[in-house]
mmCIF file as gemmi writes it, N, C-alpha and C atoms, coordinates in Angstrom:
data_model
loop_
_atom_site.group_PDB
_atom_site.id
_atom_site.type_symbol
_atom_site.label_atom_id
_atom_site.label_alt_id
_atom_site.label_comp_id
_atom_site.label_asym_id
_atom_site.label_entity_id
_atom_site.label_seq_id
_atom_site.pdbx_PDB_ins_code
_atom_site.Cartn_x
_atom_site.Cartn_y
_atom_site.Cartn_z
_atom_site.occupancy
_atom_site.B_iso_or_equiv
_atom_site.pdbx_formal_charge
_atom_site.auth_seq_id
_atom_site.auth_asym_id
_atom_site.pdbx_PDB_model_num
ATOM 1 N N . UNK Axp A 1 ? 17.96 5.798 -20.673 1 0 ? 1 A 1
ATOM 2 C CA . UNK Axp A 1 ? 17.416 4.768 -19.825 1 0 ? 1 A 1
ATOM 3 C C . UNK Axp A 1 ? 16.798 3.71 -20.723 1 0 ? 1 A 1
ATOM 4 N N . UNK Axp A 2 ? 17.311 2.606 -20.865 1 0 ? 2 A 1
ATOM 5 C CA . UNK Axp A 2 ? 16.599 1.404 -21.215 1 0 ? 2 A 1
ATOM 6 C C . UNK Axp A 2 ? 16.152 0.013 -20.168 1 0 ? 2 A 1
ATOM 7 N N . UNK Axp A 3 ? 14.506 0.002 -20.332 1 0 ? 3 A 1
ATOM 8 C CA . UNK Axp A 3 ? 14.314 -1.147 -19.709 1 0 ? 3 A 1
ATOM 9 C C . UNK Axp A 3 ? 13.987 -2.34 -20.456 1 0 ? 3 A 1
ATOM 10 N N . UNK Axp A 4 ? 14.189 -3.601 -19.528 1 0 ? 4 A 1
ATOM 11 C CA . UNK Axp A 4 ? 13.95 -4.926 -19.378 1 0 ? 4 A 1
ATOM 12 C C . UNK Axp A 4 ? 12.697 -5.605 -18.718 1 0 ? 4 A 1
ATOM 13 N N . UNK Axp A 5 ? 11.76 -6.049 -19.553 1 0 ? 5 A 1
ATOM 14 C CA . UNK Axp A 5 ? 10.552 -6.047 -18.972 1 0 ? 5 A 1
ATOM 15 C C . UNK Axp A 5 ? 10.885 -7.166 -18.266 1 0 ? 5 A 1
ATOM 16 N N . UNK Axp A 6 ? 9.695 -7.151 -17.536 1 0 ? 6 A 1
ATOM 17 C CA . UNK Axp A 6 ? 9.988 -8.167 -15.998 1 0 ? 6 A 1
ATOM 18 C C . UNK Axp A 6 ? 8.861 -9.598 -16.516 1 0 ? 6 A 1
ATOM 19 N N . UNK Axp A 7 ? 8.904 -10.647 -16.233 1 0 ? 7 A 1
ATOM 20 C CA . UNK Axp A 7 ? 8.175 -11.559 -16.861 1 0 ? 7 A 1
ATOM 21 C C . UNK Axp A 7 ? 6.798 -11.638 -15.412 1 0 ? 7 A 1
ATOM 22 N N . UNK Axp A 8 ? 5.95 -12.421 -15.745 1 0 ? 8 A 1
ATOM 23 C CA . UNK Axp A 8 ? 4.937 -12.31 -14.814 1 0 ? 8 A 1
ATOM 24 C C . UNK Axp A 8 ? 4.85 -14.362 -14.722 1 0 ? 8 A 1
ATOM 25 N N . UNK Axp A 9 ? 4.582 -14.244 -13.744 1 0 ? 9 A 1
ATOM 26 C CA . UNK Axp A 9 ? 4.265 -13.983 -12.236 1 0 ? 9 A 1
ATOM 27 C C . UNK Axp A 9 ? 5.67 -13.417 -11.451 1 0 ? 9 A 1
ATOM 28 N N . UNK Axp A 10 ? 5.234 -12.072 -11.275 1 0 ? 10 A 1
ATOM 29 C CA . UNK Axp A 10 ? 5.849 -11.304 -10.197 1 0 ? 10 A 1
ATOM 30 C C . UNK Axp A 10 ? 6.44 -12.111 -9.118 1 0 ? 10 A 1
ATOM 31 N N . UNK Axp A 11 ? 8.093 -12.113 -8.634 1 0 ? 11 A 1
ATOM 32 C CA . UNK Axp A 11 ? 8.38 -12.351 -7.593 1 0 ? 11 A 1
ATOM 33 C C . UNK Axp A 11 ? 7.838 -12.27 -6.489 1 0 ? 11 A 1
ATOM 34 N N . UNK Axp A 12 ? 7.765 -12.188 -5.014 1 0 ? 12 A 1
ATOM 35 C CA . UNK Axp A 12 ? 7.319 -11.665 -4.063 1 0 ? 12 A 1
ATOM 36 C C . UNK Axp A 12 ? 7.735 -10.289 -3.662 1 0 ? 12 A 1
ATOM 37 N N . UNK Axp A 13 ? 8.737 -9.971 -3.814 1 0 ? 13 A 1
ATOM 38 C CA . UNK Axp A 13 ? 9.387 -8.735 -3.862 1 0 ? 13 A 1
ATOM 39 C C . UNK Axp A 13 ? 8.627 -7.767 -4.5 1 0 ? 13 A 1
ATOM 40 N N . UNK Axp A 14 ? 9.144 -7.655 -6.088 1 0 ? 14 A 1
ATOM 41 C CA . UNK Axp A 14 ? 8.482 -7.068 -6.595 1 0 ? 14 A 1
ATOM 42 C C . UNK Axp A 14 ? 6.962 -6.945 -6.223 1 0 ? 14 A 1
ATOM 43 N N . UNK Axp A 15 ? 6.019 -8.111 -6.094 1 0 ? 15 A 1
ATOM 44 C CA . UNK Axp A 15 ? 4.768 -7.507 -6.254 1 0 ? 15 A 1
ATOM 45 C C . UNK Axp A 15 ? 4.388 -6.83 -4.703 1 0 ? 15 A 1
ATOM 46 N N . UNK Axp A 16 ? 4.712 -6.941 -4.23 1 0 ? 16 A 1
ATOM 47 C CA . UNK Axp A 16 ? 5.063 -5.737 -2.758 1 0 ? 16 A 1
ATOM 48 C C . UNK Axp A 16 ? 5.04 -4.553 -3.658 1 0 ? 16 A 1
ATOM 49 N N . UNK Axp A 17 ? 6.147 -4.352 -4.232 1 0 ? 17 A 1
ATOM 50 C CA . UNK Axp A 17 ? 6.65 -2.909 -4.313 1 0 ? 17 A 1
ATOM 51 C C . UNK Axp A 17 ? 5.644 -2.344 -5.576 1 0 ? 17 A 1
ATOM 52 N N . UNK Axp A 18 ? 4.756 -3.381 -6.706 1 0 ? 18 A 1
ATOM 53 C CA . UNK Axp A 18 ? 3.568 -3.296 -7.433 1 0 ? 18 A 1
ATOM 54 C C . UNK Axp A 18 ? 2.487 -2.693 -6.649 1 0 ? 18 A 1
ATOM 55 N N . UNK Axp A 19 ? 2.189 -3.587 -5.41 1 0 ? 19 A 1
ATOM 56 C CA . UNK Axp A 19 ? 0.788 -3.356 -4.516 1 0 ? 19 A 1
ATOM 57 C C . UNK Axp A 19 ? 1.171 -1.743 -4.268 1 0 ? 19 A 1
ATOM 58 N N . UNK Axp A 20 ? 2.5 -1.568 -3.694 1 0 ? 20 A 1
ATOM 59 C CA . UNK Axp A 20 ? 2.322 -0.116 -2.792 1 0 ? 20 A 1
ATOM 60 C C . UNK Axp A 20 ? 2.243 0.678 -4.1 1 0 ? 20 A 1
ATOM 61 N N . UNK Axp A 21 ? 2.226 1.043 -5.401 1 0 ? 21 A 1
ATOM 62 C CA . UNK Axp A 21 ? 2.555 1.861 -6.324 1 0 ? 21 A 1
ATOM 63 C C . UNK Axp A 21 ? 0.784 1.869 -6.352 1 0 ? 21 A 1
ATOM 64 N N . UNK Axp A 22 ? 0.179 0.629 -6.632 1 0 ? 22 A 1
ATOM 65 C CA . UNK Axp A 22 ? -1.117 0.183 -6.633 1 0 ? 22 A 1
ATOM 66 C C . UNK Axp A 22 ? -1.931 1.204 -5.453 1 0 ? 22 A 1
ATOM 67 N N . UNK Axp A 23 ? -1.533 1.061 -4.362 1 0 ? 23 A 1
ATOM 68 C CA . UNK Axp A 23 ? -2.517 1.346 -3.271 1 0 ? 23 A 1
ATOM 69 C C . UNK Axp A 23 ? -2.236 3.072 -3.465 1 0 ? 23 A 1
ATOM 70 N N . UNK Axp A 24 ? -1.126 3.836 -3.797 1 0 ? 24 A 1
ATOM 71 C CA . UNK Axp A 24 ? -1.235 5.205 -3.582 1 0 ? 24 A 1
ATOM 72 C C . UNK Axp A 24 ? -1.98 5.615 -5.198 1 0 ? 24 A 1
ATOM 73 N N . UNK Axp A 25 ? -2.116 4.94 -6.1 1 0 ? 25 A 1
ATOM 74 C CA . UNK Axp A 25 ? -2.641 5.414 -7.332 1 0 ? 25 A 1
ATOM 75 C C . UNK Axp A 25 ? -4.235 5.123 -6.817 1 0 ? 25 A 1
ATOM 76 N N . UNK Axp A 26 ? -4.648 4.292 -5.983 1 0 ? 26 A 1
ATOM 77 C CA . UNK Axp A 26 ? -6.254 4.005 -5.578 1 0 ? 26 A 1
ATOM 78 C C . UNK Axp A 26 ? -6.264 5.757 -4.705 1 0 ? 26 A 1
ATOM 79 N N . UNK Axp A 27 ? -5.135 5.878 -3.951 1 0 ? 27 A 1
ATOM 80 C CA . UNK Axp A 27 ? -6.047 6.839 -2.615 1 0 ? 27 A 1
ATOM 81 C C . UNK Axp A 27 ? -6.232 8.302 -3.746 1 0 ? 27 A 1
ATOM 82 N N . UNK Axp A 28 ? -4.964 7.887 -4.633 1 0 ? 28 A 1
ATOM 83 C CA . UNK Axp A 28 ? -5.108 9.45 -5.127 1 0 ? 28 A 1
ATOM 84 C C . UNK Axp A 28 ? -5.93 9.766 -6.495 1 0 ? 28 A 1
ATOM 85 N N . UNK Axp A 29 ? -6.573 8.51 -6.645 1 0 ? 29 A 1
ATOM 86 C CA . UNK Axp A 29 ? -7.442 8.341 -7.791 1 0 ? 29 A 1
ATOM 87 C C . UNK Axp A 29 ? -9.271 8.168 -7.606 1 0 ? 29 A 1
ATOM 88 N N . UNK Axp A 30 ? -9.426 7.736 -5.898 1 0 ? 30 A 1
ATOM 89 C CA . UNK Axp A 30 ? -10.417 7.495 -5.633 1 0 ? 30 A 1
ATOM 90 C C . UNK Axp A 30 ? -10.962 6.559 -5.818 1 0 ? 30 A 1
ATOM 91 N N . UNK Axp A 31 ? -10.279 5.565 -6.222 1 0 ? 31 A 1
ATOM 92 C CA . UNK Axp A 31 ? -10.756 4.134 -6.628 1 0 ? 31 A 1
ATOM 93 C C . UNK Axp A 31 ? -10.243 3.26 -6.365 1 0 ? 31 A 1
ATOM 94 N N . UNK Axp A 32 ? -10.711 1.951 -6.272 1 0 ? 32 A 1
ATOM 95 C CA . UNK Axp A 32 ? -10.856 0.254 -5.358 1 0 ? 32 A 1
ATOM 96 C C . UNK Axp A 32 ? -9.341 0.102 -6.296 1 0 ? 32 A 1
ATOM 97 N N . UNK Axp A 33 ? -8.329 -0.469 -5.371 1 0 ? 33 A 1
ATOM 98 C CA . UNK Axp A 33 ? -7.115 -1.114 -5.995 1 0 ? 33 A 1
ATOM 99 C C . UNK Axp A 33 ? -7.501 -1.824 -6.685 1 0 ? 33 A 1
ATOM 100 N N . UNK Axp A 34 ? -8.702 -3.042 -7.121 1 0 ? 34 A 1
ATOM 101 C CA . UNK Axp A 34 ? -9.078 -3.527 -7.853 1 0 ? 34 A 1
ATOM 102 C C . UNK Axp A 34 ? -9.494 -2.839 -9.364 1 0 ? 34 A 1
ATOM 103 N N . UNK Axp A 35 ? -9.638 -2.129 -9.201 1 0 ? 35 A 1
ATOM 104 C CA . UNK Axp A 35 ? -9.764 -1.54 -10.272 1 0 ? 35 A 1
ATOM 105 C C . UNK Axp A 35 ? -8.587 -1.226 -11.164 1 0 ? 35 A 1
ATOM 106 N N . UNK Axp A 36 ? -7.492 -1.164 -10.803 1 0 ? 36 A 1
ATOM 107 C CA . UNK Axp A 36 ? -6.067 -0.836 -11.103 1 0 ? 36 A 1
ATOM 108 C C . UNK Axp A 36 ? -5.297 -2.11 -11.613 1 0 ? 36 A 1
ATOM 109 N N . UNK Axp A 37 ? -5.098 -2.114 -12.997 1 0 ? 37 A 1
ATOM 110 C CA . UNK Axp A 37 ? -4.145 -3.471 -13.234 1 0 ? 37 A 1
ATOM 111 C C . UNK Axp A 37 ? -3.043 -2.924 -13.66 1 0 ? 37 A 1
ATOM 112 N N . UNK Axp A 38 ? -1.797 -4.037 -13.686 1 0 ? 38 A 1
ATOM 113 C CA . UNK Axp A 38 ? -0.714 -3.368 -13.895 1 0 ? 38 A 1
ATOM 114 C C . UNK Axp A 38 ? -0.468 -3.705 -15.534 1 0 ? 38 A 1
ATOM 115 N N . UNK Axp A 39 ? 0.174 -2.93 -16.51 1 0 ? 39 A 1
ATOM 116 C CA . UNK Axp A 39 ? 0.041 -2.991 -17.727 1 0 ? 39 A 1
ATOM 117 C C . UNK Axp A 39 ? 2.011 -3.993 -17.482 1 0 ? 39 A 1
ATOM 118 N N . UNK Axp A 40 ? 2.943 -3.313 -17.156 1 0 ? 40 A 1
ATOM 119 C CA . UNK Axp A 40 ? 4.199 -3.814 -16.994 1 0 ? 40 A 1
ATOM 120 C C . UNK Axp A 40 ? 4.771 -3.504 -16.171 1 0 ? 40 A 1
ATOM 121 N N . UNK Axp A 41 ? 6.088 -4.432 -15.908 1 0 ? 41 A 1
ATOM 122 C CA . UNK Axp A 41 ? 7.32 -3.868 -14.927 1 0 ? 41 A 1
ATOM 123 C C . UNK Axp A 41 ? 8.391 -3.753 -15.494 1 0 ? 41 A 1
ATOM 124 N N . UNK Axp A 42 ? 9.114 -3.311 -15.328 1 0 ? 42 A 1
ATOM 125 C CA . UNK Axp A 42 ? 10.483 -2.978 -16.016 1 0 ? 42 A 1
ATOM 126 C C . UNK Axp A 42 ? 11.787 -2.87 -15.302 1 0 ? 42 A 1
ATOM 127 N N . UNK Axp A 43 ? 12.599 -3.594 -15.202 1 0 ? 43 A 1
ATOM 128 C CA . UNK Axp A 43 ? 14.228 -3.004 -14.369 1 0 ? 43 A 1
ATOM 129 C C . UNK Axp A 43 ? 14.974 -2.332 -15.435 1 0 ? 43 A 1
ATOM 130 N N . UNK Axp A 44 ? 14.633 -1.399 -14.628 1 0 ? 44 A 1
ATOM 131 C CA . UNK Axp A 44 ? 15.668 0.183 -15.602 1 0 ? 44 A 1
ATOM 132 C C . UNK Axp A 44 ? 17.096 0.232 -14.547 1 0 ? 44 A 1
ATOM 133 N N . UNK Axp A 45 ? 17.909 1.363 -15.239 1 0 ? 45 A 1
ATOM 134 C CA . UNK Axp A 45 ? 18.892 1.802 -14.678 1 0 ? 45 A 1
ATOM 135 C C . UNK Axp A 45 ? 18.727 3.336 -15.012 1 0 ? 45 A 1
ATOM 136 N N . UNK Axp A 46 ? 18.741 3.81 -13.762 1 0 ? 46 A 1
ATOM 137 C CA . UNK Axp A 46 ? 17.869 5.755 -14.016 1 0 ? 46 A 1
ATOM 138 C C . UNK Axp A 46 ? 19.589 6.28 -14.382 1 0 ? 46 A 1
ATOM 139 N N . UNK Axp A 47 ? 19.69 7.114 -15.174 1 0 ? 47 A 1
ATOM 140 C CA . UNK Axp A 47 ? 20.785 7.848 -15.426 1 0 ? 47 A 1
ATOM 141 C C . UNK Axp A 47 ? 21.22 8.698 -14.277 1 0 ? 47 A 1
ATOM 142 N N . UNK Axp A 48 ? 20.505 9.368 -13.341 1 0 ? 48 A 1
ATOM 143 C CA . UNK Axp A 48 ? 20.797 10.162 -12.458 1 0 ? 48 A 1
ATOM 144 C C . UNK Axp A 48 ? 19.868 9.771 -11.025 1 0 ? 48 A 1
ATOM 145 N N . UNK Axp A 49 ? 20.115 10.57 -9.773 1 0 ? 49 A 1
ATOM 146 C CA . UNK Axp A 49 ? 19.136 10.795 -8.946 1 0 ? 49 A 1
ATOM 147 C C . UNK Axp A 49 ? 17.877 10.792 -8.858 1 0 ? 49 A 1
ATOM 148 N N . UNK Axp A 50 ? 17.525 11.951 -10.004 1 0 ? 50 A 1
ATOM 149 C CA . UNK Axp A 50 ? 15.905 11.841 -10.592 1 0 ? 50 A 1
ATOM 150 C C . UNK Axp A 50 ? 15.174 10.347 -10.624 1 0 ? 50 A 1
ATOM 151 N N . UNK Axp A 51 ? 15.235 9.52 -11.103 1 0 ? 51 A 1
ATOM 152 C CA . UNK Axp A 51 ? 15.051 7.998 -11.004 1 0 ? 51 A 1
ATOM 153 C C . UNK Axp A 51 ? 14.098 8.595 -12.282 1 0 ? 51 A 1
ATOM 154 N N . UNK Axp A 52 ? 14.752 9.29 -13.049 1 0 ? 52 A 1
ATOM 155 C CA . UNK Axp A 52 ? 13.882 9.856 -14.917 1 0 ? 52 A 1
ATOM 156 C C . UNK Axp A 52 ? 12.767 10.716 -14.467 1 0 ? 52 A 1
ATOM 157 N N . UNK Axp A 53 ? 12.573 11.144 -13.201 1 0 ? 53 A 1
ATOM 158 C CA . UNK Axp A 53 ? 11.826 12.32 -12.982 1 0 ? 53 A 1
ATOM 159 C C . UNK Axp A 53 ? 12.224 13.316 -12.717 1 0 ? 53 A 1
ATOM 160 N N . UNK Axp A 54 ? 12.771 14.071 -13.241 1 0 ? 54 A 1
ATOM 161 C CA . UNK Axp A 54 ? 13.628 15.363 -12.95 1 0 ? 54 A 1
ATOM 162 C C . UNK Axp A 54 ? 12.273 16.745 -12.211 1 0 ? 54 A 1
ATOM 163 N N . UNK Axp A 55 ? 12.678 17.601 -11.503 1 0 ? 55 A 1
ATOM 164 C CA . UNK Axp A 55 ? 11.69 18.232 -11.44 1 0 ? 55 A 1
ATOM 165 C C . UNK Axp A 55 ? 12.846 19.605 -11.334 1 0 ? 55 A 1
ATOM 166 N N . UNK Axp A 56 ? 11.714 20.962 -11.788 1 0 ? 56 A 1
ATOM 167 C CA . UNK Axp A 56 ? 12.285 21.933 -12.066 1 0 ? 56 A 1
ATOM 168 C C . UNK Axp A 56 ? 13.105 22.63 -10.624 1 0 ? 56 A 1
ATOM 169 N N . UNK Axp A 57 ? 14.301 22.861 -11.171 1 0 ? 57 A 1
ATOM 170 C CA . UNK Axp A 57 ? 14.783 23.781 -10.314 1 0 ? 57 A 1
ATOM 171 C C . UNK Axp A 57 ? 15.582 22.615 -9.16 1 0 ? 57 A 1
ATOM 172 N N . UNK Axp A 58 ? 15.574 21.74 -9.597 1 0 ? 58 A 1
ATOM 173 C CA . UNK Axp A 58 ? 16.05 20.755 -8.27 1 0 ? 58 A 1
ATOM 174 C C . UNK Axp A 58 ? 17.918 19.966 -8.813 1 0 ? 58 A 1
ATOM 175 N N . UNK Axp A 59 ? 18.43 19.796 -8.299 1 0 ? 59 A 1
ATOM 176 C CA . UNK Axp A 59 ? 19.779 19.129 -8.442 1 0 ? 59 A 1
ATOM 177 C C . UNK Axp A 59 ? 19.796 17.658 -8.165 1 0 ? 59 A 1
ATOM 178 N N . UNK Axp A 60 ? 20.268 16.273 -9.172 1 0 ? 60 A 1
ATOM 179 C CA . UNK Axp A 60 ? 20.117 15.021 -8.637 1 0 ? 60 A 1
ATOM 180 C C . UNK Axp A 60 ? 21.923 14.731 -8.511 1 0 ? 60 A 1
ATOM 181 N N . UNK Axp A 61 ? 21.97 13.698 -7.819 1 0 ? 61 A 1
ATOM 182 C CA . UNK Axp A 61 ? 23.471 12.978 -7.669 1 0 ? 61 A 1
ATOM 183 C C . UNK Axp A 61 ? 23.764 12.363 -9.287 1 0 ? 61 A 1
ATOM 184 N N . UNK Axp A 62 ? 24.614 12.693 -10.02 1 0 ? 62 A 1
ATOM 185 C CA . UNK Axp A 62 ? 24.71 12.172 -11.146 1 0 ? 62 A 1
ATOM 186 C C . UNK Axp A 62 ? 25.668 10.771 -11.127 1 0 ? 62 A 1
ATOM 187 N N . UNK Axp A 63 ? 24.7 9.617 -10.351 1 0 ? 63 A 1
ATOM 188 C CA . UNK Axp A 63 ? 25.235 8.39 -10.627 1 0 ? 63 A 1
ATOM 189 C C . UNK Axp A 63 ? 24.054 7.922 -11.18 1 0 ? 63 A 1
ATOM 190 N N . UNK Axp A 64 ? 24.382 6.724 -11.539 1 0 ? 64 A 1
ATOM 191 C CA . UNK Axp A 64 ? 23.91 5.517 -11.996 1 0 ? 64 A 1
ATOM 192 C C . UNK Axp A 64 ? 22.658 4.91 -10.888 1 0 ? 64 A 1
ATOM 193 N N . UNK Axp A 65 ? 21.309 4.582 -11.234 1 0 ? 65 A 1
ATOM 194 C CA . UNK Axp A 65 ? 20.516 3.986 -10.027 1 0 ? 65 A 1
ATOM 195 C C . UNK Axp A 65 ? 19.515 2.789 -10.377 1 0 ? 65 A 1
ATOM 196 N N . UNK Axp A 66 ? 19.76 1.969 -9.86 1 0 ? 66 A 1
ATOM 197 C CA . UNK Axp A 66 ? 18.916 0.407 -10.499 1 0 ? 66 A 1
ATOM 198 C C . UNK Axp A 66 ? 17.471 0.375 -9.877 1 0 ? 66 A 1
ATOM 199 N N . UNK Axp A 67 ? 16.588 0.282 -10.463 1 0 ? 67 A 1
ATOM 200 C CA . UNK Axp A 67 ? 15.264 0.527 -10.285 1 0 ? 67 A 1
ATOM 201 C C . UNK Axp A 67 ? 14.464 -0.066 -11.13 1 0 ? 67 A 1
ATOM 202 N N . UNK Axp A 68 ? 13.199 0.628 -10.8 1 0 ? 68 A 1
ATOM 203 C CA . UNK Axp A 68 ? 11.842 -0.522 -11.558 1 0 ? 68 A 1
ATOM 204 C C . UNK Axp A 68 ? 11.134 0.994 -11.859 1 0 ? 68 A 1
ATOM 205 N N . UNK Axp A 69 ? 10.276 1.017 -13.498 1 0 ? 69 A 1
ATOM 206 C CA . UNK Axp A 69 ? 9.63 1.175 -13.943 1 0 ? 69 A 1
ATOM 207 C C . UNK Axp A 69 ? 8.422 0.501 -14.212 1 0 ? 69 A 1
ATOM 208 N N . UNK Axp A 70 ? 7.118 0.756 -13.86 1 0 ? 70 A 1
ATOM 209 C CA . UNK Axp A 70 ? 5.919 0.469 -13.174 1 0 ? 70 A 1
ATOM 210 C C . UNK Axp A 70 ? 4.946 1.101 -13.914 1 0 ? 70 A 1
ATOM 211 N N . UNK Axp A 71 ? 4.258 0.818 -14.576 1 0 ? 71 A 1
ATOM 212 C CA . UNK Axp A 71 ? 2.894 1.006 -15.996 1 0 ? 71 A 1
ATOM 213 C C . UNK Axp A 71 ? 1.399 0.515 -14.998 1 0 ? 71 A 1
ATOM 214 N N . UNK Axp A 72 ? 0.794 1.328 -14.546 1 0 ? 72 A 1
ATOM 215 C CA . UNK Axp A 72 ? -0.752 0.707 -14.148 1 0 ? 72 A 1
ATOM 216 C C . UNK Axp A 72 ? -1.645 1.363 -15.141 1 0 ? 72 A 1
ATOM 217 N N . UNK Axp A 73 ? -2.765 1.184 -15.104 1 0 ? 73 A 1
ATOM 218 C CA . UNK Axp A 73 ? -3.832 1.338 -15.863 1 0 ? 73 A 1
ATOM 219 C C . UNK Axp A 73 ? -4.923 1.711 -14.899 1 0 ? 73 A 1
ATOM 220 N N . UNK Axp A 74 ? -5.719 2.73 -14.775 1 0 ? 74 A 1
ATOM 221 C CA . UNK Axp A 74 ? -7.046 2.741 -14.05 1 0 ? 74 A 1
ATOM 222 C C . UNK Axp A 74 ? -7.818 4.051 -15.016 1 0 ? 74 A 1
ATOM 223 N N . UNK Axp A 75 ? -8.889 3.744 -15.161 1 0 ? 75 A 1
ATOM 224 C CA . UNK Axp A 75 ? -9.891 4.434 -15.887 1 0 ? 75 A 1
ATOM 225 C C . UNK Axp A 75 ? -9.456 4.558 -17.267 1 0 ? 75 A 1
ATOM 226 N N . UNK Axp A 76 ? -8.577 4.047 -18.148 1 0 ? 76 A 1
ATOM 227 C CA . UNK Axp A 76 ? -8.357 4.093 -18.912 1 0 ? 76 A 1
ATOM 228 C C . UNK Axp A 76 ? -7.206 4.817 -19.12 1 0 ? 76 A 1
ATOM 229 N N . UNK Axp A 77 ? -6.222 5.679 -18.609 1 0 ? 77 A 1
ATOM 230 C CA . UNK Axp A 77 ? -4.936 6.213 -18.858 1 0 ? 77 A 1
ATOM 231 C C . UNK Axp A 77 ? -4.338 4.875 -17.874 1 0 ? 77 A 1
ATOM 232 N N . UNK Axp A 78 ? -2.814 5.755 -18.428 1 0 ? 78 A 1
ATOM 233 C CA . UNK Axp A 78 ? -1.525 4.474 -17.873 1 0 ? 78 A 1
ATOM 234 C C . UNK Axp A 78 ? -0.803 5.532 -17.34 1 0 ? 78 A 1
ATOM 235 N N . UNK Axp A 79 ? -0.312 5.372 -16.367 1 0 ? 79 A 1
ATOM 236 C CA . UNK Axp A 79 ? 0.392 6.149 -14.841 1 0 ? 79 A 1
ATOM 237 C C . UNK Axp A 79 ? 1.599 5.23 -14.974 1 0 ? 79 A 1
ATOM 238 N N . UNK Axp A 80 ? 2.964 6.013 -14.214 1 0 ? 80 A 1
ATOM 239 C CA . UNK Axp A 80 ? 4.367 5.232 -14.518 1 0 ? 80 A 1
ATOM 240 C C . UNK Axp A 80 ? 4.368 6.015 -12.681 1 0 ? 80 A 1
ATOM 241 N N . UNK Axp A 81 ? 5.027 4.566 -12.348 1 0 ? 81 A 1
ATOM 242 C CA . UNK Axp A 81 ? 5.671 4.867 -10.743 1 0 ? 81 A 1
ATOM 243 C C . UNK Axp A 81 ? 7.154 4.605 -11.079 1 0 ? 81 A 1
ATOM 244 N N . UNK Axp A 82 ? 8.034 5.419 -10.297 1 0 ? 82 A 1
ATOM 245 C CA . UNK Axp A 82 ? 9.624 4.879 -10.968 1 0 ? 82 A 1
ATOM 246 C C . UNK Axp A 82 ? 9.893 4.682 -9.171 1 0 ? 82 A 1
ATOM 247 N N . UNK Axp A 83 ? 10.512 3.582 -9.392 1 0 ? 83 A 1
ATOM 248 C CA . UNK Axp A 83 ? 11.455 3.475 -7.927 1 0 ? 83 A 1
ATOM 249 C C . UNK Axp A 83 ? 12.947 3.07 -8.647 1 0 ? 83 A 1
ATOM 250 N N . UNK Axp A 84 ? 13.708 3.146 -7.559 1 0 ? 84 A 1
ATOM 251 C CA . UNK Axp A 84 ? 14.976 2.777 -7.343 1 0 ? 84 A 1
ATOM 252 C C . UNK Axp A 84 ? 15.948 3.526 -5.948 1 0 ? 84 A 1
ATOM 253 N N . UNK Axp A 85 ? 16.863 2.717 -6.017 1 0 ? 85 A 1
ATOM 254 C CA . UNK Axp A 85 ? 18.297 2.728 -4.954 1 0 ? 85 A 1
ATOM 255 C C . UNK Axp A 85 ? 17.235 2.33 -3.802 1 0 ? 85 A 1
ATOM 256 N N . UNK Axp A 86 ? 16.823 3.311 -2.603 1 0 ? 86 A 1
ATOM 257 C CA . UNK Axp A 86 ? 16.155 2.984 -1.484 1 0 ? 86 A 1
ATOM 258 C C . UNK Axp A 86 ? 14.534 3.981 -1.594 1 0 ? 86 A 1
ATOM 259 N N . UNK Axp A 87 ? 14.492 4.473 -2.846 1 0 ? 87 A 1
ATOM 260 C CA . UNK Axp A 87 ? 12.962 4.98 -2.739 1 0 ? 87 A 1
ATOM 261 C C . UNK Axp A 87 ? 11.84 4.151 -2.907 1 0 ? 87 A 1
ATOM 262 N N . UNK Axp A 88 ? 10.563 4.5 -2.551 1 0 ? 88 A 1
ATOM 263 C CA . UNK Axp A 88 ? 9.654 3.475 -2.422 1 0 ? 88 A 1
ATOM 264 C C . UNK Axp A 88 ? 9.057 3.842 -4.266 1 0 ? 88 A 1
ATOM 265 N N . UNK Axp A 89 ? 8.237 3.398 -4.762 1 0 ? 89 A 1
ATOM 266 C CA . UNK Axp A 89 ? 7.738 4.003 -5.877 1 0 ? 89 A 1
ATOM 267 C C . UNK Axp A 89 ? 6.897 5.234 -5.83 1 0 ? 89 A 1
ATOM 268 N N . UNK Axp A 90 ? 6.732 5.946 -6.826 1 0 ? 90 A 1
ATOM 269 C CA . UNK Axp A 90 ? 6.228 7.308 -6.668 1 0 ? 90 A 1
ATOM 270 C C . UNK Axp A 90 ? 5.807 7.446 -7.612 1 0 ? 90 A 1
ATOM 271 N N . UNK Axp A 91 ? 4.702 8.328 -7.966 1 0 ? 91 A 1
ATOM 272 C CA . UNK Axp A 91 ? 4.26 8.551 -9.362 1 0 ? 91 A 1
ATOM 273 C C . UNK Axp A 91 ? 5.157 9.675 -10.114 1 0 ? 91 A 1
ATOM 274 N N . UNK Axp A 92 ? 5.454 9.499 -11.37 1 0 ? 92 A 1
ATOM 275 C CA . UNK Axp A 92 ? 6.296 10.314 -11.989 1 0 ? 92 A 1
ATOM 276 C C . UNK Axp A 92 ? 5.277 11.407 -12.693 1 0 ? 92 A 1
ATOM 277 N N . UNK Axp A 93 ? 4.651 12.166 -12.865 1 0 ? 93 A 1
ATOM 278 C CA . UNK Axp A 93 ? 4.094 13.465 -13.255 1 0 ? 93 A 1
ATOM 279 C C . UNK Axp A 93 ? 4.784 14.086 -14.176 1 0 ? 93 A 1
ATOM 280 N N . UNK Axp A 94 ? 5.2 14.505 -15.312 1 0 ? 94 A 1
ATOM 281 C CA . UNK Axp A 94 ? 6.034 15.122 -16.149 1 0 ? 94 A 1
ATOM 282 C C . UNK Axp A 94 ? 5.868 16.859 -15.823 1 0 ? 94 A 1
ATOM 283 N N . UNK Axp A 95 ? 7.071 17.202 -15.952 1 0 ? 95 A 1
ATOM 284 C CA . UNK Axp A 95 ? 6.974 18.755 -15.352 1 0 ? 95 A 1
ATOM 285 C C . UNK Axp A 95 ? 6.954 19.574 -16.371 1 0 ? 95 A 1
């Protein structure tokens, strides 16, 4: 997987699909979306289903999937949301 960073100011699109990555890293972090900046965006192409999150024991469609890689920052670590094809963004967790 190689990405293409996204230049800023964010489309309208995209920063939709920024805010919602934004608002579930606040509920599940406990903290003001303000607090949350985004470090980058990225248009990847995920090698498989997984959208580069594979999780154990699970099977993905082995095509090709165009998506966004998503870097926020809150309290000092950096969190990656991966979306693509029709998923919304999600936090990727390494297994």
């Amino acid at each position: 997987m190689t990405g293409v960073p996204v230049p800023l100011p964010l489309d309208p699109i995209l920063e939709k699909i920024v805010a919602q990555a934004k608002d579930d890293l606040a509920k599940r972090s406990g903290i003001s979306v303000d607090q949350i900046t985004l470090v980058q965006v990225q248009t990847v192409t995920w090698p498989d289903g997984s959208l580069g999150c594979p999780q154990p024991g699970m099977m993905y469609p082995q095509v090709l999937v165009d998506g966004l890689l998503i870097q926020l920052r809150a309290k000092g670590d950096v969190y990656e949301y991966h979306s693509g094809g029709n998923r919304a963004p999600f936090l990727c967790k390494p297994s």
